[in-house]
C-alpha angles and dihedrals in degrees: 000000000000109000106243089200112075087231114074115220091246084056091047094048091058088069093063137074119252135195117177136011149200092305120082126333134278128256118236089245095060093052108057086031082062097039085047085051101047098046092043085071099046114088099249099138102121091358125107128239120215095190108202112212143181119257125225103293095068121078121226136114093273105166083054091052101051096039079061095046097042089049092049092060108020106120092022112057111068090223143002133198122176107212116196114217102225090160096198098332121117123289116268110245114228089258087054099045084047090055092037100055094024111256144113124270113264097009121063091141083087094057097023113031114195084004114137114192126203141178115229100258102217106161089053116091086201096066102065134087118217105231096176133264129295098227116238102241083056088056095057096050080052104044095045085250095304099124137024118187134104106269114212108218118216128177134191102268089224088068097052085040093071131064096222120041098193108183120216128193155062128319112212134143114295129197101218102040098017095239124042120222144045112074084349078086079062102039115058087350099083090351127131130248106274105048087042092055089045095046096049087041092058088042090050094047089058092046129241089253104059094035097049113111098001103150096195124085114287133205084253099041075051092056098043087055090042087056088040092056087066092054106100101204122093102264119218130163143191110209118196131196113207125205110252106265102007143063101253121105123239083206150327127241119190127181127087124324106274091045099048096044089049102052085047090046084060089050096038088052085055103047104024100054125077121186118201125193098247149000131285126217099196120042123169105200109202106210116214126244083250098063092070100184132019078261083070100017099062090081087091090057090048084052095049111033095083091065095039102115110224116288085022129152132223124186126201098220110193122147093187097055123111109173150025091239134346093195103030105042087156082075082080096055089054101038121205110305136170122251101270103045088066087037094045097045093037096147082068104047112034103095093056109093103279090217075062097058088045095060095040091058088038085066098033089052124191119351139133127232124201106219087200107052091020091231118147125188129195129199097213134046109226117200141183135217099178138117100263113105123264091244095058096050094048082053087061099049087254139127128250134212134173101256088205088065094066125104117189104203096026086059088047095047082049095061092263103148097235115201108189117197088019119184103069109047111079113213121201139159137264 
């Protein structure tokens, strides 16, 4: 896809600091030695630090990297919050933000002196900060002439509240802006509704499966900069690559936004994304305990669907998983469709959250629908072995199988592709 911006992203990530590649993985001691280095040049001494930070749906080493990051400005900033970007997930509980960020429950004093930490509020009005409107005819530069309409930009109020915005977290494929990461932390990360709808929409428009992994910079990744370029604060920002399966770090980039997420998008390219020879018909996909509803849990649909030969089948197998959406139960009164089914009867659709829709088409994957006959065809088969009822995933448009009938290592015996930790490793052919 053509970069919107006059600055490529290989051009970008030579602004910012590096340590690590795609060869081998980091000590602990590397990588605070390099965070201590990095902040220590930034001026931080009197000014507050608003530290945006994953929720838990992102893997990386997190308490390490924020025991680096607070001792690195404790005793210089004059305050410091850390902000999760949940987007539009469920909140984190206070057992869960003390596991998250690495500290027990009720006293974090003791790990994180002076440290507030706050979910991002999203279904709250109250906790955004107006930032001003993307113009429509901006839009549609941005968007490639996808979308025209005046785009509202919020903002988490913590973030404008702060004189530093300093992002956290991993960089890996992502099925809506290509690449995670960077001022995506901002935008859907702590956004409000509207910017979010129109961001996922253009995502969906393009489809999951041409814009995943795309390390340049997309109509979407344009959008989100153009969002984070109304934010006053100073933006920073520490990108991690994680070694597939584990907790260490293929490499840290620090610089702002655009340049950090940049330099990790290059490492990320080379370490998230897996090519086979040829494609598969059968993939069980088995979903992490970290991915808690299908909302979450798709992921390892967005990873697969490139490699799903046509007339293939994926199933979501998660043991663990309950329901379709916590936070998003109207997904169930538009099912999983494919792209054109919501764009060819519009009228119908429109008023649903667009973010929504784009979900809905992400998991549904390609597909045509005919308006006049209302046929729709889809060109893979998504099914889930779960434990929410059959009923309940028909009603969704989507399969059902008896969890309790698979069997893991039989399937993969059998010539199943099997995909464990699926969400985060990108597979593609060729």
């Amino acid at each position: 896809m053509t970069s919107t911006l006059e600055e490529s992203p290989a051009q970008a990530a030579t602004r910012a600091a590096r340590i690590g590649d795609e060869h081998g993985v980091l000590t602990t001691e590397q990588v605070t030695a390099f965070i201590a280095a990095q902040l220590a040049q930034v001026d931080v001494d009197g000014r507050s630090v608003c530290i945006v930070v994953p929720d838990g749906t992102r893997t990386c080493p997190l308490p390490m990297l924020m025991g680096a990051v607070h001792t690195a400005l404790d005793g210089r900033a004059s305050r410091m919050t850390a902000l999760i970007a949940l987007g539009t997930h469920q909140p984190m509980s206070e057992e869960a933000l003390a596991k998250h960020l690495g500290y027990e429950v009720g006293v974090i004093e003791e790990t994180y002196p002076g440290l507030t930490v706050l979910n991002h509020e999203w279904w709250k009005p109250e906790s955004f900060a107006d930032l001003g409107t993307i113009p429509a005819s901006r839009l549609a530069e941005l968007s490639e002439g996808r979308l025209t309409m005046d785009v509202p930009v919020h903002l988490n109020k913590a973030v404008v509240e702060h004189d530093i915005a300093l992002v956290v977290g991993p960089v890996l494929p992502h099925e809506v802006v290509g690449m995670s990461g960077g001022n995506k932390y901002f935008f859907p990360g702590v956004a409000g509704q509207d910017i979010i709808d129109v961001s996922h929409w253009i995502g969906a428009l393009i489809t999951s499966a041409e814009i995943i992994g795309t390390t340049a910079v997309t109509p979407v990744r344009a959008l989100i900069n153009e969002g984070a370029a109304l934010v006053p604060a100073e933006k920073l920002a520490l990108c991690v690559v994680g070694e597939a399966g584990s907790l260490d770090l293929h490499s840290v980039s620090f610089g702002d936004p655009v340049a950090s997420w940049a330099s990790a998008s290059e490492v990320s390219a080379a370490t998230h994304v897996h090519h086979l020879d040829a494609p598969v018909s059968r993939v069980i996909s088995v979903i992490p305990e970290m991915y808690e509803d299908i909302w979450t849990g798709a992921k390892g649909f967005y990873k697969l669907e490139p490699v799903v030969a046509d007339g293939g089948e994926v199933i979501l197998y998660a043991p663990h998983i309950t329901e379709i959406s916590t936070s998003h139960p109207e997904i169930l009164e538009i099912g999983y469709h494919c792209r054109d089914y919501f764009v060819k009867q519009w009228d119908r659709f429109k008023h649903i959250h667009w973010g929504t829709l784009a979900h809905s088409t992400h998991l549904r994957g390609a597909g045509t629908f005919d308006a006049e006959t209302g046929e729709e065809r889809l060109r893979v088969k998504v099914t889930l072995a779960t434990r929410i009822p059959e009923e309940q995933c028909r009603q969704a448009n989507l399969g059902y199988v008896d969890l309790d009938s698979i069997d893991l290592a039989a399937e993969a015996e059998a010539g199943t592709f099997v995909v464990p930790n699926a969400g985060e490793v990108l597979f593609r052919l060729g």
